[in-house]
N, CA, C and O atoms as a CHARMM CRD file, in Angstrom:
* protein
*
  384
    1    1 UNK  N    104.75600  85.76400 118.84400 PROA 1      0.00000
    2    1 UNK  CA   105.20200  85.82500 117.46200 PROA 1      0.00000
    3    1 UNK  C    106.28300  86.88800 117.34600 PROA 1      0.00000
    4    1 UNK  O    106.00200  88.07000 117.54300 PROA 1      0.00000
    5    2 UNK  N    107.63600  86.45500 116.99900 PROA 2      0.00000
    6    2 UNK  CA   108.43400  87.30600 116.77900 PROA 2      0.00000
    7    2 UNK  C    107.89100  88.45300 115.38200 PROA 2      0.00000
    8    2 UNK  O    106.94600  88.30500 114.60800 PROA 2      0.00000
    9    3 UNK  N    108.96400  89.64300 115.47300 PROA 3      0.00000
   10    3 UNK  CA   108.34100  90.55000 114.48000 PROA 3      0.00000
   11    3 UNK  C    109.05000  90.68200 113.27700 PROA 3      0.00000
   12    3 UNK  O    110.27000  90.73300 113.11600 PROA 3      0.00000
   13    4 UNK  N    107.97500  90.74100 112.29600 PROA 4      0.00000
   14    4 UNK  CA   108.47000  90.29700 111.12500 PROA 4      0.00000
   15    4 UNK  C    108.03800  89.37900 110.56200 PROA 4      0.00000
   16    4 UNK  O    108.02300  89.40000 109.33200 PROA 4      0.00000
   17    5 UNK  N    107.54000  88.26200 111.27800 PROA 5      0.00000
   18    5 UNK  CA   107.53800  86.96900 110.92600 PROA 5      0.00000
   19    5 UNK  C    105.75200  86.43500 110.89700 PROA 5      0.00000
   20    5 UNK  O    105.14200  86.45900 111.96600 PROA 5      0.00000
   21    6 UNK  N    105.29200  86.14200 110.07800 PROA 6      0.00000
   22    6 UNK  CA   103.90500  86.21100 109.16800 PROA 6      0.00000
   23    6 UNK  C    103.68600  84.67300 109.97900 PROA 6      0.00000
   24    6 UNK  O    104.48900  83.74900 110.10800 PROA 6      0.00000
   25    7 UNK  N    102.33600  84.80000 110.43500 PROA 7      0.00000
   26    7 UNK  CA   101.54400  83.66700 111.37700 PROA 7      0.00000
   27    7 UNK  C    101.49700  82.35000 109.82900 PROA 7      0.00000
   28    7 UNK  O    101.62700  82.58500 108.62800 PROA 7      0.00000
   29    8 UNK  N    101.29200  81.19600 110.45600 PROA 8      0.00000
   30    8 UNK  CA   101.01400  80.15500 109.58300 PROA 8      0.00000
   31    8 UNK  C     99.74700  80.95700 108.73000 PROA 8      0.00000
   32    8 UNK  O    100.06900  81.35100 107.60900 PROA 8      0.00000
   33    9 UNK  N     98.44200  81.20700 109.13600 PROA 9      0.00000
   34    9 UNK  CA    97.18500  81.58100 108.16500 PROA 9      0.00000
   35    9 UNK  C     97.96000  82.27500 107.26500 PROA 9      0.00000
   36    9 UNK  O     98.20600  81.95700 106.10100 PROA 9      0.00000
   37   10 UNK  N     98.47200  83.61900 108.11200 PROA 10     0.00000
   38   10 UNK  CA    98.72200  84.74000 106.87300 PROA 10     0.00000
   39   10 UNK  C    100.22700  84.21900 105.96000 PROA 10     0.00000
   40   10 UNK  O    100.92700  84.96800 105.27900 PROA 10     0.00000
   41   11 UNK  N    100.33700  83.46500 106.07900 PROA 11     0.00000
   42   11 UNK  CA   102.15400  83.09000 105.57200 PROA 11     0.00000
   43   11 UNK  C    101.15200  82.52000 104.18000 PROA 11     0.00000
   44   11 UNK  O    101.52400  82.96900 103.09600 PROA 11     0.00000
   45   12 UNK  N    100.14800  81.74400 104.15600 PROA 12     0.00000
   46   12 UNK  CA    99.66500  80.80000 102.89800 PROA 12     0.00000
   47   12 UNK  C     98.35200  81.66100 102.88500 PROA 12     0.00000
   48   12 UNK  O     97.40300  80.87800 102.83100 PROA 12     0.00000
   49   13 UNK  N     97.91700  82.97800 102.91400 PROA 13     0.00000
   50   13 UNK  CA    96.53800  83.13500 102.71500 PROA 13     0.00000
   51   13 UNK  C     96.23600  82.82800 101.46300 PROA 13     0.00000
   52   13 UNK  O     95.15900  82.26100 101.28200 PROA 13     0.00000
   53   14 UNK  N     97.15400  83.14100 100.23100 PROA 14     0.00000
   54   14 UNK  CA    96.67400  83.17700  98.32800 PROA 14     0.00000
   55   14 UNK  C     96.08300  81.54500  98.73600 PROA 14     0.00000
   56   14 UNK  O     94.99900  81.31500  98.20100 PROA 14     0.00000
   57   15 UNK  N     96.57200  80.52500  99.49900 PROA 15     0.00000
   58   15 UNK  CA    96.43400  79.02200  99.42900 PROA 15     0.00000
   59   15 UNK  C     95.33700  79.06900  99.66600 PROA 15     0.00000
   60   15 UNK  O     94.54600  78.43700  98.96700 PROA 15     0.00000
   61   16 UNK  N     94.85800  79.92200 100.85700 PROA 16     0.00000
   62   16 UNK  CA    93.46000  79.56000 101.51900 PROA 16     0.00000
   63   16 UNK  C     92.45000  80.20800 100.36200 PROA 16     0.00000
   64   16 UNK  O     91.39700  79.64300 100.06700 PROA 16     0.00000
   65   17 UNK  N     92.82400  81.28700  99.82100 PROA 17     0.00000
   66   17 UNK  CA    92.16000  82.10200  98.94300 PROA 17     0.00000
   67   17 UNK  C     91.54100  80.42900  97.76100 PROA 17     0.00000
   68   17 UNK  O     90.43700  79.90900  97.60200 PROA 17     0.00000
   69   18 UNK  N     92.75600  80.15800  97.26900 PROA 18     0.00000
   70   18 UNK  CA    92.10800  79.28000  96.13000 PROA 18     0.00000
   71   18 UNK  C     91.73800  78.11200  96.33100 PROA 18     0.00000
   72   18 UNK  O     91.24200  77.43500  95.43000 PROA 18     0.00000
   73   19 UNK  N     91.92800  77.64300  97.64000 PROA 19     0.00000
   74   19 UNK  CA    91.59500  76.65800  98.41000 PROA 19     0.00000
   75   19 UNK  C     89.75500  76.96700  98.83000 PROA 19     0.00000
   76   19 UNK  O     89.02800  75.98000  98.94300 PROA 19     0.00000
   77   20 UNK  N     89.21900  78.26600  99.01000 PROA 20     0.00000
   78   20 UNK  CA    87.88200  78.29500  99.07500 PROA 20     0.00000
   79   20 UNK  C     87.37700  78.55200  97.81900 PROA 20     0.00000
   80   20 UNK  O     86.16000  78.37100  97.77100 PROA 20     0.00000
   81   21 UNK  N     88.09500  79.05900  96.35300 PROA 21     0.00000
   82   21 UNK  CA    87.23900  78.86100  95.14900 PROA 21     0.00000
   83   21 UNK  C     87.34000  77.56800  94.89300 PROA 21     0.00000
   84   21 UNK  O     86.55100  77.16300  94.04000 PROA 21     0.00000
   85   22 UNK  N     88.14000  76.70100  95.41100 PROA 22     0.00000
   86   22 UNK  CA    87.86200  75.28200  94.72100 PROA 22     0.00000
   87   22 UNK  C     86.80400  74.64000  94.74700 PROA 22     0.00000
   88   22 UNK  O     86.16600  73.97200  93.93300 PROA 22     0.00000
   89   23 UNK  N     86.60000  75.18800  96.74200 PROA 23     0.00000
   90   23 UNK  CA    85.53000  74.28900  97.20200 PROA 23     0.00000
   91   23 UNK  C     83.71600  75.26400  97.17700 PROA 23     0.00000
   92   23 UNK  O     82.65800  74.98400  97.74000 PROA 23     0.00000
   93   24 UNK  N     84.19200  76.69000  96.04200 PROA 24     0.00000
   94   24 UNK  CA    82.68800  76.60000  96.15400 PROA 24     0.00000
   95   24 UNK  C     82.38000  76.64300  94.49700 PROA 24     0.00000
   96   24 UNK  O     81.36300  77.06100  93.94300 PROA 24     0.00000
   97   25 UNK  N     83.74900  76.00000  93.81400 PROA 25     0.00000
   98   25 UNK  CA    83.29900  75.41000  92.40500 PROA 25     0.00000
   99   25 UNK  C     82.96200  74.03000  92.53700 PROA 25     0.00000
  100   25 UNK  O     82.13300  73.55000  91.76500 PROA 25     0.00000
  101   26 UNK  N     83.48300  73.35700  93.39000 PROA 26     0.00000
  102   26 UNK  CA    82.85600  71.97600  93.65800 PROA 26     0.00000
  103   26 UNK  C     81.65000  71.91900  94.16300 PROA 26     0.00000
  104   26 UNK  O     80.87600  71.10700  93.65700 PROA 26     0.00000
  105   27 UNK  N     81.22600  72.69000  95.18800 PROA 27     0.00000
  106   27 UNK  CA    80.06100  72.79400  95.30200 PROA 27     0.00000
  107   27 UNK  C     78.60700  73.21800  94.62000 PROA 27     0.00000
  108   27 UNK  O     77.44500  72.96500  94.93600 PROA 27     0.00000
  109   28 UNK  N     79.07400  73.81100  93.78000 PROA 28     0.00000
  110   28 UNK  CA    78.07600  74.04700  92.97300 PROA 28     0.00000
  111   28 UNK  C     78.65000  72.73900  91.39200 PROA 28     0.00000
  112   28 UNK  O     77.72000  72.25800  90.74500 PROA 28     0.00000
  113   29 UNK  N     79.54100  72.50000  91.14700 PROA 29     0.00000
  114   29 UNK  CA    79.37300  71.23400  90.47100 PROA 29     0.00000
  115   29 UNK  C     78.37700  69.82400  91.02200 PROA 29     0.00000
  116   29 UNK  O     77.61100  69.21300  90.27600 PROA 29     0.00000
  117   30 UNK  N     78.60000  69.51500  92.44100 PROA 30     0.00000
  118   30 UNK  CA    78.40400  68.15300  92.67400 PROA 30     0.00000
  119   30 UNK  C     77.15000  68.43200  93.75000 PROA 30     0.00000
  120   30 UNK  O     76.64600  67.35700  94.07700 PROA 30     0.00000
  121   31 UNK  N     76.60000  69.42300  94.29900 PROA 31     0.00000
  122   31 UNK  CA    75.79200  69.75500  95.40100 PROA 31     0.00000
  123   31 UNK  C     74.99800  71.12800  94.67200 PROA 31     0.00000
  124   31 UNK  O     75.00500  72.30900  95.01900 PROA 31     0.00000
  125   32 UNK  N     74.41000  70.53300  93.67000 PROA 32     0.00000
  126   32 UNK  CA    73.42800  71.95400  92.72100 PROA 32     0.00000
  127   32 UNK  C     72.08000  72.19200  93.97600 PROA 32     0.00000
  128   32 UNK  O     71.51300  73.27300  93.81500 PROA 32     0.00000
  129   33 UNK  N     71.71900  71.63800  94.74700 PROA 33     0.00000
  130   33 UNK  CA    70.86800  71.98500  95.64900 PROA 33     0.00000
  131   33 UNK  C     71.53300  73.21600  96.33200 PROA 33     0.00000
  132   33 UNK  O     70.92500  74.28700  96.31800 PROA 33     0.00000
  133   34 UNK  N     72.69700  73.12200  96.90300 PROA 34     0.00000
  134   34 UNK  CA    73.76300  74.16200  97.88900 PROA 34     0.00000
  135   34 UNK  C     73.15300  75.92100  97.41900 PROA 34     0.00000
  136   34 UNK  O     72.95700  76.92300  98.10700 PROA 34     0.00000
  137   35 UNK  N     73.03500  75.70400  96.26500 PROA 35     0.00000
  138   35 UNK  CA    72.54500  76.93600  95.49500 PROA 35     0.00000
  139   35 UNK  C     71.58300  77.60200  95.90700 PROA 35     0.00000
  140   35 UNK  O     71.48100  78.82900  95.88900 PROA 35     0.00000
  141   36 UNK  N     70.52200  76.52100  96.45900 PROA 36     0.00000
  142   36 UNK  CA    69.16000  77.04100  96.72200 PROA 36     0.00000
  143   36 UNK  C     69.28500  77.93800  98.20600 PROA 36     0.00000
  144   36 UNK  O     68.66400  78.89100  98.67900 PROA 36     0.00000
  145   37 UNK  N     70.54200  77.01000  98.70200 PROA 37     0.00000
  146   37 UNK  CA    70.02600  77.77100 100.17200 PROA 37     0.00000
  147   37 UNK  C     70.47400  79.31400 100.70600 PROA 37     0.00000
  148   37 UNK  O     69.99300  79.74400 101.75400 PROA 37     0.00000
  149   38 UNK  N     71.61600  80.27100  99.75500 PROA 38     0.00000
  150   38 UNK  CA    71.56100  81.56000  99.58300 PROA 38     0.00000
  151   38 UNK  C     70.03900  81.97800  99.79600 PROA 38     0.00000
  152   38 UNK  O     69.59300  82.41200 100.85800 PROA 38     0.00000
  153   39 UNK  N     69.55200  81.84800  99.01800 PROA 39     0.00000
  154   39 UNK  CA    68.14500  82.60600  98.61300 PROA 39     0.00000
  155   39 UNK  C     67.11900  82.50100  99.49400 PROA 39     0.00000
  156   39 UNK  O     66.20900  83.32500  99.39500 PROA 39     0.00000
  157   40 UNK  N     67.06400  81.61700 100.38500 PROA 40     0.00000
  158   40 UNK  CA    66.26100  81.43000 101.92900 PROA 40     0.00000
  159   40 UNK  C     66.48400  82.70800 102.63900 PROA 40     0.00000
  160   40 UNK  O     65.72200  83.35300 103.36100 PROA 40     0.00000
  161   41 UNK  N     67.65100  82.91700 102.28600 PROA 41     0.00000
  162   41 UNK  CA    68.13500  84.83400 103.21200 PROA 41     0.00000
  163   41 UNK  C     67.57400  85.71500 102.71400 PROA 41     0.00000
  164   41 UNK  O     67.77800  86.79800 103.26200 PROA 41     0.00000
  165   42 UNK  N     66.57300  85.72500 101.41600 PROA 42     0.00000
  166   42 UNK  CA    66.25300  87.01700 100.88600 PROA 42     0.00000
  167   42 UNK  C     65.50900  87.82100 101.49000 PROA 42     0.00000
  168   42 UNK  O     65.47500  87.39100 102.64300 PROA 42     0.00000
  169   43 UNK  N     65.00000  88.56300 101.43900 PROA 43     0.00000
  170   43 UNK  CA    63.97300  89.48300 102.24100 PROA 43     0.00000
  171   43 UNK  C     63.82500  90.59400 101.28200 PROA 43     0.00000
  172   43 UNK  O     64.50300  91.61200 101.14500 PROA 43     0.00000
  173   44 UNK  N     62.52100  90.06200 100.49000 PROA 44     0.00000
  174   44 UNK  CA    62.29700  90.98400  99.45200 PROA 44     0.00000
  175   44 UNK  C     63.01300  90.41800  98.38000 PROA 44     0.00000
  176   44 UNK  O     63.18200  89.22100  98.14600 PROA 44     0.00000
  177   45 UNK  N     63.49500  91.58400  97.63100 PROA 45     0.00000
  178   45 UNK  CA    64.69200  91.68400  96.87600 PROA 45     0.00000
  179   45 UNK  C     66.24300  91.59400  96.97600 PROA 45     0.00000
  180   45 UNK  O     67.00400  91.36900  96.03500 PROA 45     0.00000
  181   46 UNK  N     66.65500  91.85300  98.55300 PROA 46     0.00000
  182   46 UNK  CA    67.39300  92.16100  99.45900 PROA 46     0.00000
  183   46 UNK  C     68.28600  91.04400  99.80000 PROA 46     0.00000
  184   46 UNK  O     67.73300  90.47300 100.73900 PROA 46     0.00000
  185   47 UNK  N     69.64900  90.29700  99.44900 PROA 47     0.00000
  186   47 UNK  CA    69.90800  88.97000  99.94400 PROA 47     0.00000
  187   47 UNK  C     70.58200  89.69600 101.29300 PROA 47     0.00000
  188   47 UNK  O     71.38300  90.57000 100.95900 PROA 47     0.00000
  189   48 UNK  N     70.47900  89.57900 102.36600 PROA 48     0.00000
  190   48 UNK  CA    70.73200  89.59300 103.76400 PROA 48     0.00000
  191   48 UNK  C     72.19900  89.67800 103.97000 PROA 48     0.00000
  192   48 UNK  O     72.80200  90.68600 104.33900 PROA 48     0.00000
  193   49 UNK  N     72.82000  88.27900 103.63800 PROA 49     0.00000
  194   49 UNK  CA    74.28100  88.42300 103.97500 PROA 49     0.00000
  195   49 UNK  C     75.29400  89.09800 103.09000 PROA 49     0.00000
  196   49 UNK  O     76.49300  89.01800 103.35500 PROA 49     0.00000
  197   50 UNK  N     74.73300  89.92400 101.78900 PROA 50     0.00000
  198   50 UNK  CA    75.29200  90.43700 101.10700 PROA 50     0.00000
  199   50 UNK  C     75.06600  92.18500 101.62400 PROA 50     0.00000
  200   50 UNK  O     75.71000  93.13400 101.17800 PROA 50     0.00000
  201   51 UNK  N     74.19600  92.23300 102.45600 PROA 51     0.00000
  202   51 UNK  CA    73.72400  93.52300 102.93300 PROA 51     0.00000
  203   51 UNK  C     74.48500  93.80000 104.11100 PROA 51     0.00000
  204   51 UNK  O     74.76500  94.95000 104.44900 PROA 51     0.00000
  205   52 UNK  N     74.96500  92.37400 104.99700 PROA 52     0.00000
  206   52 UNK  CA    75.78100  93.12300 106.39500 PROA 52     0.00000
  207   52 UNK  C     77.13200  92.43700 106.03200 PROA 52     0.00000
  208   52 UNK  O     77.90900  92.55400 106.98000 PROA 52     0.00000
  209   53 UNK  N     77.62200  91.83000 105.08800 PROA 53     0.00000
  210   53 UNK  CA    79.07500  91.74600 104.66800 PROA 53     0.00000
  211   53 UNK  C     79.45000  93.12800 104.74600 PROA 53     0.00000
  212   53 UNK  O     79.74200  93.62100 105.83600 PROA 53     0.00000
  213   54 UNK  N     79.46800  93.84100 103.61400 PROA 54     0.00000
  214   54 UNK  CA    79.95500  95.42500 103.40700 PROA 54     0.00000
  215   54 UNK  C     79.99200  96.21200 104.68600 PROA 54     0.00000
  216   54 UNK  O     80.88100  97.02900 104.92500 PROA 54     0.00000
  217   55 UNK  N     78.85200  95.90000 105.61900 PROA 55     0.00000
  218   55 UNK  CA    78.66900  96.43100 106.88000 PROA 55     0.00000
  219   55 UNK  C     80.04300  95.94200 107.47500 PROA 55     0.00000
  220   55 UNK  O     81.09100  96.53000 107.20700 PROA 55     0.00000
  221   56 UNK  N     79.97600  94.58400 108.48300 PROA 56     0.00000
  222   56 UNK  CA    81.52800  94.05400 108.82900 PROA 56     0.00000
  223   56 UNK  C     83.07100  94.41800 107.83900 PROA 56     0.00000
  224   56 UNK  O     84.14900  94.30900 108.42300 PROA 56     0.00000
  225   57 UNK  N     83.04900  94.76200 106.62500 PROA 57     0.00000
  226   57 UNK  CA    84.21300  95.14400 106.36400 PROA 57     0.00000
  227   57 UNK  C     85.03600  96.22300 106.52100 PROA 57     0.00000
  228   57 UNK  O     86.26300  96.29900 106.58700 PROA 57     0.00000
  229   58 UNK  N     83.97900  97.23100 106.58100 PROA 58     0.00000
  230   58 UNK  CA    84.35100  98.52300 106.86100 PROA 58     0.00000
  231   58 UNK  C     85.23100  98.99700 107.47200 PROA 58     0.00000
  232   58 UNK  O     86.26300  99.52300 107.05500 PROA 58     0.00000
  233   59 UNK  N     84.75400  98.78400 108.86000 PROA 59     0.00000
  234   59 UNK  CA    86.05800  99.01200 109.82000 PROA 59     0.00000
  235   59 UNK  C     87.24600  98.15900 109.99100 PROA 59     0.00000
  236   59 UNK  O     88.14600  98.35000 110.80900 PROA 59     0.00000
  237   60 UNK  N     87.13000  96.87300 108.85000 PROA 60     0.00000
  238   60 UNK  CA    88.25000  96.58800 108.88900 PROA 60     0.00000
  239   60 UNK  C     89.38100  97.20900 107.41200 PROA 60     0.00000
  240   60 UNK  O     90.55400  96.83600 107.42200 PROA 60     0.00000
  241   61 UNK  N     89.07300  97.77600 106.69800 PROA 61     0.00000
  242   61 UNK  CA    89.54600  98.47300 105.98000 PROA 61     0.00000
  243   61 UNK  C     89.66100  99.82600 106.52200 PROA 61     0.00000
  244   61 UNK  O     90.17000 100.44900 105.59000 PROA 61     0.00000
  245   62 UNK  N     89.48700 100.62000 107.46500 PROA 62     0.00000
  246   62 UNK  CA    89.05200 101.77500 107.86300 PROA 62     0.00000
  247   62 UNK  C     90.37300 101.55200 108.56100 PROA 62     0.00000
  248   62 UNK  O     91.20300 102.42900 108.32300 PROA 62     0.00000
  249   63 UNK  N     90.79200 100.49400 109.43800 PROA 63     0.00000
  250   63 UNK  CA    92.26000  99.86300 110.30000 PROA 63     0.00000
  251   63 UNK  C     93.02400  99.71400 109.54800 PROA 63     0.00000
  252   63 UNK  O     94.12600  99.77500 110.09200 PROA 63     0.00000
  253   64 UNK  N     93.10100  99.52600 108.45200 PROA 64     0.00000
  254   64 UNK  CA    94.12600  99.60900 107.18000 PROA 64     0.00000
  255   64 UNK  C     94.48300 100.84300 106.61200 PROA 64     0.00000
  256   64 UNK  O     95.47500 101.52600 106.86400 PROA 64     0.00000
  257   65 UNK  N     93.68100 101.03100 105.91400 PROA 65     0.00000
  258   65 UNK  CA    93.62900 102.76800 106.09600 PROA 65     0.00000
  259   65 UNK  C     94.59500 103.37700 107.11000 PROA 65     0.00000
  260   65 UNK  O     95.71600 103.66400 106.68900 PROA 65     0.00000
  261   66 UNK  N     94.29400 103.62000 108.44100 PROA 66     0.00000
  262   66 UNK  CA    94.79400 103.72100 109.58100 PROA 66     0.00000
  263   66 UNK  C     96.39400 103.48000 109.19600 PROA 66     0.00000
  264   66 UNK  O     97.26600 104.22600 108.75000 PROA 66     0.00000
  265   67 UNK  N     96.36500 102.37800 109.50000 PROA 67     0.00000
  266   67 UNK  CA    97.84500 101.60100 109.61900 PROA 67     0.00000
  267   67 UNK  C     98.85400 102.12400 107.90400 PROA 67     0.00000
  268   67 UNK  O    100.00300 102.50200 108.13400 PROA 67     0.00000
  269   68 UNK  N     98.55600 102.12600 106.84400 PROA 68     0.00000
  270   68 UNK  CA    98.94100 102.50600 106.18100 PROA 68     0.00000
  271   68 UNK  C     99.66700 103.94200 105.60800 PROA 68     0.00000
  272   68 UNK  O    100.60300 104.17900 104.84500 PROA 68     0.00000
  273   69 UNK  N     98.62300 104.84000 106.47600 PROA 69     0.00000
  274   69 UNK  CA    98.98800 106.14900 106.55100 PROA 69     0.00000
  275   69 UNK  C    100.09700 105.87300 107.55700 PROA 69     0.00000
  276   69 UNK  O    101.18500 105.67600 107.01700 PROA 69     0.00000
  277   70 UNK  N    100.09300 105.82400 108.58200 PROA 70     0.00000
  278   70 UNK  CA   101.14400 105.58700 109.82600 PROA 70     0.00000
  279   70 UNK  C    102.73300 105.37100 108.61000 PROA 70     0.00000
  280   70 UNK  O    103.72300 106.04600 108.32500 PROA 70     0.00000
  281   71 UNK  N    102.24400 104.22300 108.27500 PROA 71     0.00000
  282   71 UNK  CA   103.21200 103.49900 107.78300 PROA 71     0.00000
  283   71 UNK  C    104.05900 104.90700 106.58000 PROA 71     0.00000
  284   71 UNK  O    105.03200 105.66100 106.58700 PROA 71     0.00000
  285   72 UNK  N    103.36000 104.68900 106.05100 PROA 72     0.00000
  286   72 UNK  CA   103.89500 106.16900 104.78400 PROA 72     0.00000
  287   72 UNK  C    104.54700 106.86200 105.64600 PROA 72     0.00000
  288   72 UNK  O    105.74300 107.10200 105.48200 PROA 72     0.00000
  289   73 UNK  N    103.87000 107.28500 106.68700 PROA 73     0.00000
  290   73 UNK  CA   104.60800 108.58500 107.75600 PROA 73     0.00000
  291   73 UNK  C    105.83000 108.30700 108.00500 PROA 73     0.00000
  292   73 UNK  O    106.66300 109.21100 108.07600 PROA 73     0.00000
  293   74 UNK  N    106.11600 107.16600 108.16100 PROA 74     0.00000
  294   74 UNK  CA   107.42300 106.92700 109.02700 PROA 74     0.00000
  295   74 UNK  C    108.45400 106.57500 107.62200 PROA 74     0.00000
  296   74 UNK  O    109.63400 106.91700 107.70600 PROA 74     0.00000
  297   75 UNK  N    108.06700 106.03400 106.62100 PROA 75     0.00000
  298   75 UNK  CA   108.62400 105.71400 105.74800 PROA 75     0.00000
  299   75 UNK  C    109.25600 106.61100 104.85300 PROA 75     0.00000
  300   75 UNK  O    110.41600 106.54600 104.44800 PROA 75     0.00000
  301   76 UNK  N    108.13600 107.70400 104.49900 PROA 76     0.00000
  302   76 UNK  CA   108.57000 109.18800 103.86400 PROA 76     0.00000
  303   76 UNK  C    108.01400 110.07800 105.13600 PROA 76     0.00000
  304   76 UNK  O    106.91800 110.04400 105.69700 PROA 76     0.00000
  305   77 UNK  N    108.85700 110.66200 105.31200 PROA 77     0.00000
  306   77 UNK  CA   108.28700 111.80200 106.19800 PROA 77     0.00000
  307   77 UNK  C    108.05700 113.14100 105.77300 PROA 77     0.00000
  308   77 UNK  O    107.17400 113.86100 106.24000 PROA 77     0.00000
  309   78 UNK  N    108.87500 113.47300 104.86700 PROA 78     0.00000
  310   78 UNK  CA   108.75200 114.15900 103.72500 PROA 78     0.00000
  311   78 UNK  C    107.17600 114.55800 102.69400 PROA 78     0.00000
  312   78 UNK  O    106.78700 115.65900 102.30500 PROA 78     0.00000
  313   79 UNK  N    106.53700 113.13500 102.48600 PROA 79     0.00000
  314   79 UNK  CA   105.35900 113.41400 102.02800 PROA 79     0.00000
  315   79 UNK  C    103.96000 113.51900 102.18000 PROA 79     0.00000
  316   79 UNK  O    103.57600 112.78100 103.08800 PROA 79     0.00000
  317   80 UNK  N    103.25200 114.01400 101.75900 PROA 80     0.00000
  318   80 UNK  CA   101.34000 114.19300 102.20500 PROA 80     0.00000
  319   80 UNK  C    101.46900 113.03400 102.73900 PROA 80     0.00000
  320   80 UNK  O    101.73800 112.13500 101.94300 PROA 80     0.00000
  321   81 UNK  N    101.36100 112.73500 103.88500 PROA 81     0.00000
  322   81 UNK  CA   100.59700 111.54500 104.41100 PROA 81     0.00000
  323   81 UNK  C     99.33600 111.98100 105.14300 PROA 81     0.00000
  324   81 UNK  O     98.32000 111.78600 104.47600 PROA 81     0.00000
  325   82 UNK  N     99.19000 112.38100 106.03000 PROA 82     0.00000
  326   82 UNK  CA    97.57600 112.18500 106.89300 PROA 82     0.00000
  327   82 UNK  C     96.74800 113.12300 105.85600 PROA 82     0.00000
  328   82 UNK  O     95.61400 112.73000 105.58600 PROA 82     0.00000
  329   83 UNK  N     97.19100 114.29600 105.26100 PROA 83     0.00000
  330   83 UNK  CA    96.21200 114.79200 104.69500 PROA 83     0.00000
  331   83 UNK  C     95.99300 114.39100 103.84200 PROA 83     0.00000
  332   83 UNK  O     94.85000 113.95100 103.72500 PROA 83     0.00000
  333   84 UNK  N     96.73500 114.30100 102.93300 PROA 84     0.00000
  334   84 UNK  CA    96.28400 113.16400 101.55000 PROA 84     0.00000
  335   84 UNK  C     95.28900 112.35600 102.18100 PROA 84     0.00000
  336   84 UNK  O     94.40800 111.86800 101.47300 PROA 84     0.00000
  337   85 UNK  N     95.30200 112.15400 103.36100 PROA 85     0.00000
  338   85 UNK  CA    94.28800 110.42300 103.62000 PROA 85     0.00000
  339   85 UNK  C     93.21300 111.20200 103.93500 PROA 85     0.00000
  340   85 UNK  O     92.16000 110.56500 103.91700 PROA 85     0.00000
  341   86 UNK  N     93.08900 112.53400 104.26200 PROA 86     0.00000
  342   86 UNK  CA    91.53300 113.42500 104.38100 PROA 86     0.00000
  343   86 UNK  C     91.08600 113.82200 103.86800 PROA 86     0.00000
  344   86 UNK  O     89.89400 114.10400 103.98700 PROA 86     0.00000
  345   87 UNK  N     92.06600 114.15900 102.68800 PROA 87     0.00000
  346   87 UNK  CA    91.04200 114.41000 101.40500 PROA 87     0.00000
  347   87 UNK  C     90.54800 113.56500 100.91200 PROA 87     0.00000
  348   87 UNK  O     89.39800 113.54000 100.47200 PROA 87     0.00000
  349   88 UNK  N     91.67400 112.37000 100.89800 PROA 88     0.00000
  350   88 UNK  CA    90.93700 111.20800 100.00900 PROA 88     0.00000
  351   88 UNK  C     89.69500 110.73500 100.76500 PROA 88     0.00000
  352   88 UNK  O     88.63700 110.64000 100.14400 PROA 88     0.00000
  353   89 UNK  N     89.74200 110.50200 101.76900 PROA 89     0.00000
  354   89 UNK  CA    88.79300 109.50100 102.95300 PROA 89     0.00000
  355   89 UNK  C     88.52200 110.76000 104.18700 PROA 89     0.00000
  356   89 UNK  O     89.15800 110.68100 105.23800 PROA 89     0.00000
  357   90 UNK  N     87.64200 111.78300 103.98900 PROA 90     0.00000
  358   90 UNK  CA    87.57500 112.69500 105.16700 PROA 90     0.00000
  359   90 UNK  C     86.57200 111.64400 106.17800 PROA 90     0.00000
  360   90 UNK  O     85.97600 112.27700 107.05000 PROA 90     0.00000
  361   91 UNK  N     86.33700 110.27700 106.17300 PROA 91     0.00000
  362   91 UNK  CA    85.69800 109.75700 107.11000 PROA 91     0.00000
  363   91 UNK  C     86.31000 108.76300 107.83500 PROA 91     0.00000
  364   91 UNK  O     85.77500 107.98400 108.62500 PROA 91     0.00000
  365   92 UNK  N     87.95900 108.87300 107.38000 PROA 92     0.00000
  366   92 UNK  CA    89.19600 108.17800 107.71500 PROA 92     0.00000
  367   92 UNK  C     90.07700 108.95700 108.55100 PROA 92     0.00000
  368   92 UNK  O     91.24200 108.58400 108.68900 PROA 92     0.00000
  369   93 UNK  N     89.62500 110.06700 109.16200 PROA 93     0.00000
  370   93 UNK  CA    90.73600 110.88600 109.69700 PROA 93     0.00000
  371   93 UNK  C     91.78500 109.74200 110.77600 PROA 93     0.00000
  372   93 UNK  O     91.49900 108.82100 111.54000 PROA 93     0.00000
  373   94 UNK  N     92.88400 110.29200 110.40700 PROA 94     0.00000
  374   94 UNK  CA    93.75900 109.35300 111.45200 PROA 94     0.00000
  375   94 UNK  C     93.99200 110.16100 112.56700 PROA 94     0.00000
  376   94 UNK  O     94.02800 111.38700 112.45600 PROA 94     0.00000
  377   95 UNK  N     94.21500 109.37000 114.03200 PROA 95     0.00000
  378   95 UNK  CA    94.34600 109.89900 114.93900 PROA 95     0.00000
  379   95 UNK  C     95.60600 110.60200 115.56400 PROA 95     0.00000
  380   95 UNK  O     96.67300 110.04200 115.81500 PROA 95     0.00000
  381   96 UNK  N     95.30200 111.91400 115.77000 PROA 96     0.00000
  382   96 UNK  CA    96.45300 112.93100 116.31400 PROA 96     0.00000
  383   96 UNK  C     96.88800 112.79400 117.63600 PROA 96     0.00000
  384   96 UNK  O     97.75600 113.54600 118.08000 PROA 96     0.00000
């Protein structure tokens, strides 16, 4: 992939974005059973895949984070970049 140049997924993600609310407003229009099967994951009170989502995102926002500070750096060099990102996020330190 040349640089610069945004992969087919990421070139249309907003598409894919409203392309999966379509299909889980259709699904709960025409497949009202679909509903039931979330709740098979519960444990307790606890729905399961809502408990290790947040888990898996983390570090991918944590790489953003990352990459963003970088980015500021080179862009302004001039301004707070890494520390601003330690005060804000001292569990984000970027690497020296």
């Amino acid at each position: 992939m040349s640089r610069g140049r945004l992969s087919f997924l990421d070139h249309y993600l907003t598409l894919w974005i409203f392309l999966a609310m379509a299909a889980g407003i259709l699904l709960g229009r025409y497949a009202p059973s679909f509903n039931t099967t979330p709740n098979a994951w519960n444990v307790g009170t606890t729905n399961v895949p809502l408990a290790i989502g947040p888990l898996l995102e983390v570090p991918i926002l944590i790489g953003l984070v990352n990459v963003s500070l970088r980015l500021r750096k080179r862009w302004f060099p001039e301004a707070p970049g890494e520390e601003a990102g330690v005060i804000c996020c001292p569990a984000v330190e970027p690497k020296r």
